[in-house]
C-alpha positions in Angstrom: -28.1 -10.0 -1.9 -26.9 -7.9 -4.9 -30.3 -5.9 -4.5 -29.1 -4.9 -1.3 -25.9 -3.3 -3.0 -28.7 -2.3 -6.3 -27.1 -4.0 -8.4 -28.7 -6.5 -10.9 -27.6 -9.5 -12.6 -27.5 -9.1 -16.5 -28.7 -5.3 -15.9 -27.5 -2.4 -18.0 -26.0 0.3 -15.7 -22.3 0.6 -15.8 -22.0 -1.3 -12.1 -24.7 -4.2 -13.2 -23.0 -7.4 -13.5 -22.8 -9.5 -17.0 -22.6 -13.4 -16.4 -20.7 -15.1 -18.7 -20.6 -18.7 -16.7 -23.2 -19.7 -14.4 -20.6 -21.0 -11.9 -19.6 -17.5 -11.0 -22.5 -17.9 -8.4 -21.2 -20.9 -6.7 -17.8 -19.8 -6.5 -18.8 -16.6 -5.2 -20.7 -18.1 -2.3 -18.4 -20.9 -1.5 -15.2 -18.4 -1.9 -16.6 -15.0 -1.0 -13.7 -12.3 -2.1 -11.2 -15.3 -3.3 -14.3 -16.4 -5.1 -15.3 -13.1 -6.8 -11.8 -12.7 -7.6 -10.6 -15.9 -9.4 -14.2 -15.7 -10.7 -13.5 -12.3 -12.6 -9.5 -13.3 -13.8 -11.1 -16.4 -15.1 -13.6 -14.4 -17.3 -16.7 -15.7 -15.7 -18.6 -12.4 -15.3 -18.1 -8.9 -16.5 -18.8 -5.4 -15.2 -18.5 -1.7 -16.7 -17.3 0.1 -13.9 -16.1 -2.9 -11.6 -14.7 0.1 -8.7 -18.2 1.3 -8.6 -19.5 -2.3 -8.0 -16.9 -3.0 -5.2 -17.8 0.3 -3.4 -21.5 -0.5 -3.4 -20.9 -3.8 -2.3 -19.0 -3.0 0.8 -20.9 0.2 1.6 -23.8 -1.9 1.5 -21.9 -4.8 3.9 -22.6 -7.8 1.3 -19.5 -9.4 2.9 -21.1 -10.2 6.1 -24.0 -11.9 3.9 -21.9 -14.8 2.7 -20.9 -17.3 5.3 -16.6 -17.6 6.2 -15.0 -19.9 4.0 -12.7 -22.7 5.2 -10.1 -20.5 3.5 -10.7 -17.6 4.9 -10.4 -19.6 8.7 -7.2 -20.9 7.6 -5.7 -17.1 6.3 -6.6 -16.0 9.6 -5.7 -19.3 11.9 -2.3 -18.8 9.9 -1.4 -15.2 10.5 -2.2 -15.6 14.3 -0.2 -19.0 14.7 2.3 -17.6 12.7 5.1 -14.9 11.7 4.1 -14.8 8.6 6.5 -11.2 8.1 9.1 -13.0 9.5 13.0 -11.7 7.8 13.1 -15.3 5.6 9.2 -15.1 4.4 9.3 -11.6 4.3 11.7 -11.1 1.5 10.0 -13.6 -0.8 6.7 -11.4 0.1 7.9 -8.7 -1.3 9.8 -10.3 -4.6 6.1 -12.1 -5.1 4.8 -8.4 -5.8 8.0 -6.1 -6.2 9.9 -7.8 -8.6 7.0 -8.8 -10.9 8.8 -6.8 -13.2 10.2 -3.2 -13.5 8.5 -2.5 -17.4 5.3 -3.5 -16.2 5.5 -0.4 -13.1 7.4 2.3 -15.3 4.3 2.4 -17.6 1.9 2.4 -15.0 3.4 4.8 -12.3 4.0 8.4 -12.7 7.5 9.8 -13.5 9.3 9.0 -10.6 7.8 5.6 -10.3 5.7 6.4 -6.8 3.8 3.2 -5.9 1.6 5.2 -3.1 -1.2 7.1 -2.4 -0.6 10.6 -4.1 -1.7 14.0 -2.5 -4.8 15.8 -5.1 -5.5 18.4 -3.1 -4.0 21.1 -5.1 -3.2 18.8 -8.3 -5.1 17.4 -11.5 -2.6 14.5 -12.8 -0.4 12.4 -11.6 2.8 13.5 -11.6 1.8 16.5 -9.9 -0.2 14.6 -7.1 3.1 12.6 -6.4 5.4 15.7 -6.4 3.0 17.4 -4.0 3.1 14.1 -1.5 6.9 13.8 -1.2 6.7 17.4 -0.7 4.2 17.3 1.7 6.4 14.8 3.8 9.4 16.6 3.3 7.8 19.4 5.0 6.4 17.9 7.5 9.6 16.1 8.9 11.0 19.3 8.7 13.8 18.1 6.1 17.0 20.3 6.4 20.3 20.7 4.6 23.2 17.7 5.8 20.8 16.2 7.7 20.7 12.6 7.8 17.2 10.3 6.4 16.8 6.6 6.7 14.2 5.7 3.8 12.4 1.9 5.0 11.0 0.4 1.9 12.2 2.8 -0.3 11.3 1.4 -3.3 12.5 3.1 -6.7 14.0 5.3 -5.2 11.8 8.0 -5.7 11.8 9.8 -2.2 15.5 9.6 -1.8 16.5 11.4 -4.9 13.3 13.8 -4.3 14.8 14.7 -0.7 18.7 14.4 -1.8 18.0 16.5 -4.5 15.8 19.4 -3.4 16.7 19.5 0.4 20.3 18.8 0.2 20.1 15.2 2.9 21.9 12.4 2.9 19.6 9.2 2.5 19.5 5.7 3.6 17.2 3.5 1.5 16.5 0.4 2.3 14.0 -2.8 0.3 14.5 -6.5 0.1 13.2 -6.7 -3.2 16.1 -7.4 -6.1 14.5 -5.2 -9.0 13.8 -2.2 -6.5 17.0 -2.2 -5.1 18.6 -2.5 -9.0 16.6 0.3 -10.7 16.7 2.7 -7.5 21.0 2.6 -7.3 20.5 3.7 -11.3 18.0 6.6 -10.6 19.9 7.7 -7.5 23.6 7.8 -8.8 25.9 10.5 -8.4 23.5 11.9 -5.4 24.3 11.3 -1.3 22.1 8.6 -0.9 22.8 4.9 -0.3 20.6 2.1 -1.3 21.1 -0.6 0.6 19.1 -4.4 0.2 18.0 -5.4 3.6 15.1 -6.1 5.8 14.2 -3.1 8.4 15.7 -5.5 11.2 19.1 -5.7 9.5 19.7 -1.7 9.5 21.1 0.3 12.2 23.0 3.6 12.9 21.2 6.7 13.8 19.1 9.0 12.1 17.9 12.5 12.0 14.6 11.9 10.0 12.9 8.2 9.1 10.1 7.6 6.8 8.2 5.0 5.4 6.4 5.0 3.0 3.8 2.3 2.1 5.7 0.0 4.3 3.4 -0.6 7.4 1.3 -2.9 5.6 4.0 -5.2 5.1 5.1 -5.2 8.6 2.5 -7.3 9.9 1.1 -7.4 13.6 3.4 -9.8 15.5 5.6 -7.2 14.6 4.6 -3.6 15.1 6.1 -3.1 18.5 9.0 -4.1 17.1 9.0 -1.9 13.9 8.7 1.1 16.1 10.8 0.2 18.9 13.6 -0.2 16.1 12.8 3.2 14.7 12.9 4.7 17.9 16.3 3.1 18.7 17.9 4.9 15.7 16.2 8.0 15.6 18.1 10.8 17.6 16.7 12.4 20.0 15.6 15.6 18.5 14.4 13.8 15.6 11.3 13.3 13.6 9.6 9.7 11.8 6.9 9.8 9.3 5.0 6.7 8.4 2.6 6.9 5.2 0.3 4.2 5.1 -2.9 2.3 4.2 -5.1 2.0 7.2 -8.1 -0.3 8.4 -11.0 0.5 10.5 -10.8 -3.0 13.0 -8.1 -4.3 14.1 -7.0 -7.7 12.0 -4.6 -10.3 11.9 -5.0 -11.2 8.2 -6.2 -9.4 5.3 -8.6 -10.0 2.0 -7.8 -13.8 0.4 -7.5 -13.1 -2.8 -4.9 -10.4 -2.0 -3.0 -12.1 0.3 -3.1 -14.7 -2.6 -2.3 -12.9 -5.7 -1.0 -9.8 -4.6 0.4 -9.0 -1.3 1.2 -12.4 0.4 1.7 -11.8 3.8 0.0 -8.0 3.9 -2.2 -6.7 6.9 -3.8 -3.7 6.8 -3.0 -2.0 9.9 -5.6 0.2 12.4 -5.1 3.1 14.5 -5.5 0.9 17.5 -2.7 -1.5 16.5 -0.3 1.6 15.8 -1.2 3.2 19.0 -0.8 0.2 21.5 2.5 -0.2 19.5 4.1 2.9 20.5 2.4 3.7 23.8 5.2 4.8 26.6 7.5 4.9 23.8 6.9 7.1 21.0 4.5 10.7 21.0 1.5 10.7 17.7 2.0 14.1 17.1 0.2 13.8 14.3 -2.6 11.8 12.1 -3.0 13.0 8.5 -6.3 11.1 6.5 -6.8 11.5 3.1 -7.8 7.9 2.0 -10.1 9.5 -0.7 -7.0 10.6 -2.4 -6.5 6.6 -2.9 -9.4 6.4 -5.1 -8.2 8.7 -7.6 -4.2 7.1 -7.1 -5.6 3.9 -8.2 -7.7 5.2 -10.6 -4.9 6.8 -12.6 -2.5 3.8 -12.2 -5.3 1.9 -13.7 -5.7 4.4 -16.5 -1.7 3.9 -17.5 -2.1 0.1 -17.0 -5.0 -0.5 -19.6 -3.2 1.7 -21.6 -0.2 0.7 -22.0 -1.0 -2.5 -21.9 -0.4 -3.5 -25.7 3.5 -2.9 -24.9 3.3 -5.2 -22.3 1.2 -8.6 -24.2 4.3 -10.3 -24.6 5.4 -10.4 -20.8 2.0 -10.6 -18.9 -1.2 -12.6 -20.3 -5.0 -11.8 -20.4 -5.5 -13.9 -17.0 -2.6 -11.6 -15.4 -4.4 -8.4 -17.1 -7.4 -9.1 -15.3 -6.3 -10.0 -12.4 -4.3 -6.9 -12.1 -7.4 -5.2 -13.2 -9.4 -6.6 -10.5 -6.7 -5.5 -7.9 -6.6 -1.9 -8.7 -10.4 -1.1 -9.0 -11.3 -3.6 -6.2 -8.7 -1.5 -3.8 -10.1 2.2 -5.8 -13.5 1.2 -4.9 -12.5 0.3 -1.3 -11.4 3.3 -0.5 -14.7 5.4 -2.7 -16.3 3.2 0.1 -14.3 4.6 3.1 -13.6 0.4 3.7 -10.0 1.4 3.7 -8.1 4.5 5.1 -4.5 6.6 4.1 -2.6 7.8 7.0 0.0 10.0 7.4 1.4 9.7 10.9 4.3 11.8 12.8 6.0 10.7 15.6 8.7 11.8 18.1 10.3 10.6 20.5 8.5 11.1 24.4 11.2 13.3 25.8 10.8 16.2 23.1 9.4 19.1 24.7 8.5 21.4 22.0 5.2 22.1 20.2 4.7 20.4 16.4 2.8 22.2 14.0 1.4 20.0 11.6 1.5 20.7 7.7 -1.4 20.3 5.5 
């Protein structure tokens, strides 16, 4: 199957794969992804360049060769039975991943502590590919001094003061994770923006300007309608929404195992389709932004801080948590080299507006 992909067992390319125990091959086959996964944390095999071996792997649609997995059924069977992005299971959701610890994420994220896809078009690091994203939304929601911005998972607080700061708004953040909500009232003080630790369906007022940012995936799809029919309930009339998020090519109820294991519990990747059906009759797509490429080189740099800066952080996170992080950020880089994965940047409206909107690039 791996010749299918051209990759060879034992080979020496940077994307060959080096195996340490033979049972690496019956875990992969009897596990697929969760397989590969627990597999590569537990040291059983080792690669070079392990985003260039995912991206040949899914461009080359190995996934399909190995046969579903009993846990795979049961992911799925779960998520459609289930609210599994309910208020009560989605807090813990986000503690599982948010609040694994604020040292680990100010080493590994750029200055203002983004955790999303930055915008490369005009930029070589980091920092500047961040900037040029919360600019970039800023601009297209058409941000104006004393106008009002509800932030849903707003994370560190990076937007808000970004926005607060440069375009003179008032902001509403909001994130049910502890450590987010801790760290972002310290980075925001003395500027107009509140942070406030709640679940989207716990907020309300109304709104000149709402954004989320890397929050769609965490919605889940029992509860898109919802999301947006909530959004639109406290956006004013004349107002603008922007919604930044990871995006899937098929429709799904349930995302990768091993993510929704280790990393994201309760995540789904949502499509176009799902968004759209969501908002029909209620909301106007006035615009769908795609730079999913930009992803790659995101993950890419966050996995560059990570490894190194890793000897500062030995004492709080072990070798099995090292490469399972590891395996997270070049498995999701080499997702999106493969165009598996998408990043959207959608604006919406509300249907009654009658003006034209001229998108921003």
């Amino acid at each position: 199957m791996l010749q299918l992909a051209d990759v060879k067992i034992d080979g020496t390319r940077p994307f060959d794969i080096r195996v340490r125990d033979e049972r690496f091959y019956k875990k992969v086959l009897g596990g697929r992804e969760l397989g590969l996964g627990e597999s590569y944390m537990d040291g059983w095999w080792e690669v070079e360049r392990l985003d260039e071996l995912v991206a040949r792997v899914l461009s080359a649609g190995l996934r399909n060769q190995v046969r579903i997995t009993p846990e795979i059924i049961k992911t799925v069977a779960w998520s459609t039975i289930q609210n599994r992005q309910s208020i009560g299971k989605a807090g813990k959701n986000a503690a599982h991943h948010y609040n694994v610890g604020n040292d680990l994420y100010k080493l590994m994220l750029d200055k203002r502590m983004i955790y999303s896809c930055g915008y490369w078009k005009n930029a070589d690091n980091l920092d500047k590919a961040q900037e040029d994203k919360l600019e970039l939304i800023c601009q297209k929601l058409g941000l104006k001094e004393g106008m009002s911005l509800l932030d849903i998972g707003c994370g560190w607080g990076g937007f808000a003061k970004y926005a607060a700061e440069k375009y003179k708004v008032s902001v509403v953040g909001i994130t049910p994770a502890a450590e987010q909500v801790k760290l972002a009232r310290e980075r925001t003080k003395g500027l107009p923006v509140e942070i406030k630790r709640l679940d989207y369906r716990e907020i309300s007022g109304t709104y000149d300007r709402i954004v989320s940012i890397g929050m769609l995936e965490h919605v889940g799809p029992k509860n898109y309608k919802d999301f947006f029919n909530r959004c639109k309930q406290m956006l004013k009339d004349e107002g603008i929404m922007l919604h930044h998020t990871i995006g899937n090519n098929r429709s799904v109820m349930a995302t990768d195992v091993w993510i929704d294991k280790y990393i994201f519990p309760g995540g789904v990747i949502p499509s176009l389709a799902q968004i759209s059906k969501a908002v029909e009759r209620n909301l106007i797509i006035e615009d769908v932004h795609n730079f999913g490429p930009d992803y790659d080189k995101t993950l890419m740099a966050w996995h560059s801080n990570f490894t190194k800066h890793y000897p500062e952080l030995k004492d709080s996170y072990d070798e099995r948590f090292y490469r399972m992080w590891e395996f997270y950020l070049l498995s999701c880089a080499g997702a999106f080299r493969a165009r598996n994965i998408q990043l959207w940047q959608i604006v919406m409206r509300k249907v009654r507006t009658a003006d034209t909107y001229i998108a921003v690039r």
